[in-house]
N, C-alpha and C positions, 0 to 999 in steps of 0.2 A: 504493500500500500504506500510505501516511500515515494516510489516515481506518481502516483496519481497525485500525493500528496504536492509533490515537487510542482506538477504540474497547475495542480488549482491555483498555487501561490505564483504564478510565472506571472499572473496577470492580475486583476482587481478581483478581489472574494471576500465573501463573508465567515467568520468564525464566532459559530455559538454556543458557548458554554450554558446548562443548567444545572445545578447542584442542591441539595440540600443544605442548610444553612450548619449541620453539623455532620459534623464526619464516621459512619458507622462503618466499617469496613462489610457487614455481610449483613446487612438493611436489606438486601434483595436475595432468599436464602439460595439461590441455585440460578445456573445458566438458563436453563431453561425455562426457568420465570424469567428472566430479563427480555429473553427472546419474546415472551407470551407476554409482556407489558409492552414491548413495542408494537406487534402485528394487532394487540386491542386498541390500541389509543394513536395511530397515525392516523393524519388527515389524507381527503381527498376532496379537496374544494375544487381547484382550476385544472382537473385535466393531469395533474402531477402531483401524485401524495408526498407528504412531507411526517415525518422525514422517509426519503426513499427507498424502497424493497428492494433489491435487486432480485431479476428472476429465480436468480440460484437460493432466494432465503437469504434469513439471517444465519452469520454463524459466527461459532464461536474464534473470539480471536486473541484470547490469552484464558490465564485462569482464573481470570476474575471481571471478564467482561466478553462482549460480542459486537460488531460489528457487520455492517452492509456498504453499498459503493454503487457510484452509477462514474461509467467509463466511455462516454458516449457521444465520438465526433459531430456524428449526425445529426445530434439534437438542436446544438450541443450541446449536453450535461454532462460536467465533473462535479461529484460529490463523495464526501467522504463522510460516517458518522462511525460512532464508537460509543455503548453505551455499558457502565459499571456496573456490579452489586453494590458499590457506593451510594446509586442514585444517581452520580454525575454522567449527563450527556454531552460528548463533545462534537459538534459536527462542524467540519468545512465545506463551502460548494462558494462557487466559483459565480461572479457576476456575469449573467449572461450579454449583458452589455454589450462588455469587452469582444464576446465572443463571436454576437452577431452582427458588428455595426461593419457597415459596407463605406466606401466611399464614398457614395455616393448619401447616405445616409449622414456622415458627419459632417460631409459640405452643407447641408441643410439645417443641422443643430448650428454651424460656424454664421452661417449665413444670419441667421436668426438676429445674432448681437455682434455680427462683424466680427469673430474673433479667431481666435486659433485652437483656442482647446481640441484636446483630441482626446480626452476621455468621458463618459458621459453616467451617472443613476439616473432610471429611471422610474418619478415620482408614483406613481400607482403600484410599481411593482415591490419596491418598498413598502409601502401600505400593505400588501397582499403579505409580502414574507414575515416582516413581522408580527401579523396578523396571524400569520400560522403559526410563527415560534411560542407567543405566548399562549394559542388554543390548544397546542400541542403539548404545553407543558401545563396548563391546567389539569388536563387529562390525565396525565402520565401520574404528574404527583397528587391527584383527589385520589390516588389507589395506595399511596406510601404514608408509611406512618411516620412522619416529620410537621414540624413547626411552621416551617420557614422556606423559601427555596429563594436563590442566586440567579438571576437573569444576563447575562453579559452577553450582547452583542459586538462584535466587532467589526469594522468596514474598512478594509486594508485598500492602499494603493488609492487613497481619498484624493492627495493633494493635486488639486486645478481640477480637480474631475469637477462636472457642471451637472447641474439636476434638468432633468428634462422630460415632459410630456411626450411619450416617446411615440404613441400614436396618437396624437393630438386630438384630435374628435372635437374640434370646435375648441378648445381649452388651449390655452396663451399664458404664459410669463410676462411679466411685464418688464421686468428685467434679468439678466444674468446672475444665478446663483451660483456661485463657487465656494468650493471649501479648499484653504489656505493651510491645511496641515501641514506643517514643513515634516513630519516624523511621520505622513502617510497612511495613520492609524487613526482612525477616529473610535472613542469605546464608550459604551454608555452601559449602564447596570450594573458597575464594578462596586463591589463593599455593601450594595443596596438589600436589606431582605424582606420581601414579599411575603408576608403571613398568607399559608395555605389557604386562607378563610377568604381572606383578600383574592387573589388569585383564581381561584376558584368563582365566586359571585363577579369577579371587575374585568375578566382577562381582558375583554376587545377594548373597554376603555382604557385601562395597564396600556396596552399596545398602541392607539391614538399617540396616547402621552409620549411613548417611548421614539416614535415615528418622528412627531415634531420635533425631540432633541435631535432626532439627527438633521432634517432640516432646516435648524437652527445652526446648526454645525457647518452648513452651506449657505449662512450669512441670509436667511430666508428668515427673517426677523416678523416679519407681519404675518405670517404663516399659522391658520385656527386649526381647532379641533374639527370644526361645520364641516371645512371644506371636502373632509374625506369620509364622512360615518355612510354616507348613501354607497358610496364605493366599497368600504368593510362588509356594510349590510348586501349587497350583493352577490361580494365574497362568502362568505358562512353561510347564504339562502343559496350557495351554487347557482347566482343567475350570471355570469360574466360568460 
């Protein structure tokens, strides 16, 4: 899994951590509950569950956790997850962005505000991911018997990348949002702990909130909660 690994990192990806806010090393008594807490509790909103099966199953991938992968030019999807007896979920997958933006597509972002960036997020699908990481982790931990759980989001290879309506449908920026990381990394959720109870009753709004700091992160300062809940609710009602 090193070279998939190598590879989601070669370009812009996401890395998310979920954890239990205390450390049990065998909270999850057997492999095979770990496996049977992931295939209960993944989503399938847009077309793509999250987190990803691969066809071969889950499997085990140490002594004390399992693992699935999607390896897949075509898509293209690169994703990596890894989940504990700990409780801790670690998953990478790779900004498709990066992956599908043509020439001819980032002449059209550039053109927009005259400029030259050449990496791009794009605004809804943010919404959507996030929106799954925290539905996804509602689920998983309403089944574990813990306090508290850790959300960390990461968004690697941020710096000059520009937020963007990527199939616009009518929907305009008014100006260019860029985010100025010089370290590349933008992280939100670190040190944060979400009481199960919380998490549980609040996840889609948890997520709103968590959305905006990254948009905020991309100097998108005026940026509401309004703007997006008919698009989350769409998400979760599987109408997109």
């Amino acid at each position: 899994m090193e070279d998939l690994i190598k590879k989601i990192e070669s370009k812009g990806y996401w890395k998310v951590i979920l954890r239990p806010n205390i450390y049990k090393a065998n909270l999850i008594p057997s492999l095979p509950e770990c496996k049977k807490l992931i295939q209960a509790n993944n989503l399938e909103l847009r077309g793509w569950d999250y987190p990803h099966i691969d066809r071969e199953g889950i499997m085990v991938a140490s002594e004390n956790s399992v693992h699935s992968y999607c390896d897949w030019p075509e898509g293209p999807m690169f994703e990596y997850w890894r989940f504990y007896q700990t409780g801790q979920f670690v998953h990478y997958f790779a900004m498709r962005e990066d992956l599908r933006i043509s020439d001819l597509k980032k002449k059209e972002f550039q053109d927009e505000f005259g400029n030259k960036i050449e990496k791009f997020l794009s605004i809804l699908s943010t919404v959507y991911s996030v929106t799954e990481i925290y539905q996804f982790a509602s689920k998983l931990f309403s089944k574990l018997d813990i306090e508290g759980v850790e959300i960390i989001i990461e968004l690697h290879d941020v710096n000059k990348r520009m937020l963007t309506f990527w199939d616009n449908f009518g929907r305009f920026l008014s100006r260019p949002y860029i985010c100025e990381f010089s370290s590349g990394v933008l992280t939100i959720g670190k040190g944060e702990i979400i009481s199960k109870e919380n998490l549980i009753k609040n996840s889609s709004e948890l997520a709103i909130d968590s959305t905006i700091k990254i948009f905020n992160a991309f100097n998108w300062d005026s940026v509401t909660k309004n703007i997006f809940l008919e698009d989350q609710k769409k998400l979760l009602e599987r109408r997109l």
